[in-house]
N, C-alpha and C positions, 0 to 999 in steps of 0.2 A: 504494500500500500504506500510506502513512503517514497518507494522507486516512481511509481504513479504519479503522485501527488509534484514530485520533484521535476519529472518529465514534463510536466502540465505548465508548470512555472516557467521552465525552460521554453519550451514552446512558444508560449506568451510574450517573453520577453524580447526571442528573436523572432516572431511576426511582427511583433510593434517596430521593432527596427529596421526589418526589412522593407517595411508597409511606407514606414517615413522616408526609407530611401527613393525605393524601385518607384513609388507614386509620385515622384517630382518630373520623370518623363515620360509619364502617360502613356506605358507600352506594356507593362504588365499586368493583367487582370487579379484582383484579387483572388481567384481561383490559383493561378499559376504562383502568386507571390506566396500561399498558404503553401502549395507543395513545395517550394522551395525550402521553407522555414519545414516543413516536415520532415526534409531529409536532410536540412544542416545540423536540426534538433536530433537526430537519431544518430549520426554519425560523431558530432559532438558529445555527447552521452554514452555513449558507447566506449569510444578513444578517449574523451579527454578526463571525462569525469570515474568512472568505472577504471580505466586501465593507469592512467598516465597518473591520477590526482592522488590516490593511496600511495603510491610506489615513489613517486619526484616530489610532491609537493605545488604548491599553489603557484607560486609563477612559472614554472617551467610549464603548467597545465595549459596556464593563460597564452604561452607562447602559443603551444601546442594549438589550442584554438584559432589562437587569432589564423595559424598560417591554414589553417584547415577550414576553416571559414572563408579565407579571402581565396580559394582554391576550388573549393566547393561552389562559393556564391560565380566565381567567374567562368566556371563552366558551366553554370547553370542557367544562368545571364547570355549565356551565347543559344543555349537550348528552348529557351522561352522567348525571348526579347527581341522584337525584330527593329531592322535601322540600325544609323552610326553612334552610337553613342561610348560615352568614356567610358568601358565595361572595367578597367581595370581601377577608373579612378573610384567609381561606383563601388566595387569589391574590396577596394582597400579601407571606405568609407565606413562600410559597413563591416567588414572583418573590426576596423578599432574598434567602432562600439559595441561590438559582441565581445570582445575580448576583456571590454573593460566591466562590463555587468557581469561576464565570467568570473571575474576576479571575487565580488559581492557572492556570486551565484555558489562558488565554491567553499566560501566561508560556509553558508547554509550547509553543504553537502556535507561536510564534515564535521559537522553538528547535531544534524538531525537525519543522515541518512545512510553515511559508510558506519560500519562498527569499529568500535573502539580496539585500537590494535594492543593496548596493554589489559583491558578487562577480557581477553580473550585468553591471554598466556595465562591471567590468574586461574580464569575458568575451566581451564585445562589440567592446572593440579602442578604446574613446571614446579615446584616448591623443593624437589627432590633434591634439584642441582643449585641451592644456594648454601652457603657457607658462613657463617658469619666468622671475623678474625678480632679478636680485642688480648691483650696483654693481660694475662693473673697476676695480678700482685700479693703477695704472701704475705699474712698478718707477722706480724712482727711477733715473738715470741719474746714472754718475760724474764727469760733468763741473758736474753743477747743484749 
């Protein structure tokens, strides 16, 4: 449910950005701008969040995005969008601002959605292999 919930958000965030962009020239239908954001939201979700965000951490994910979005959005831009337009200036436009609500987006994720990688190893029992080390000190005896 949280994976859902998370999805749903994501989605949202990159339609509304895509919607502010791609609608300034009046060549992609709302129809076509939702499948766009359908398959950047699943491919970003997928790679950056799921794979990349547990294992690197939040800005390398954010990289991860941004180049994968502005990759994504610009071939995607050439499959929907007809005429001359700056497809690259367009895709870089909107790669930044996905990248940078990614950054926001992944604080969430790692809050309310991946699990906890240290309540995992307690959960598991690791307690076997820890060792504590301290120095005995020896009471002093009343003859010395």
């Amino acid at each position: 449910m949280n994976h859902l919930k998370a999805i749903g958000i994501k989605f949202i965030v990159i339609a509304t950005i895509l919607f502010s962009i791609l609608s300034i020239f009046d060549t992609a239908s709302l129809t076509e701008i939702l499948m766009i954001s359908f398959i950047v939201t699943g491919a970003a979700y997928l790679i950056g969040d799921l794979f990349i965000l547990p294992k690197y951490g939040n800005f390398r994910a954010c990289l991860t995005d941004f180049g994968l979005a502005f990759l994504s959005v610009l071939l995607l831009t050439f499959l929907f969008m007809e005429g001359d337009y700056p497809r690259v200036l367009i895709s870089g436009f909107a790669a930044f601002f996905i990248a940078i609500s990614e950054g926001l987006f992944h604080i969430y994720m790692k809050e309310k959605v991946l699990p906890d990688r240290e309540d995992e190893t307690k959960a598991i029992g690791n307690h076997a292999y820890l060792a504590e080390f301290s120095e005995e000190e020896n009471p002093k005896r009343k003859d010395e």
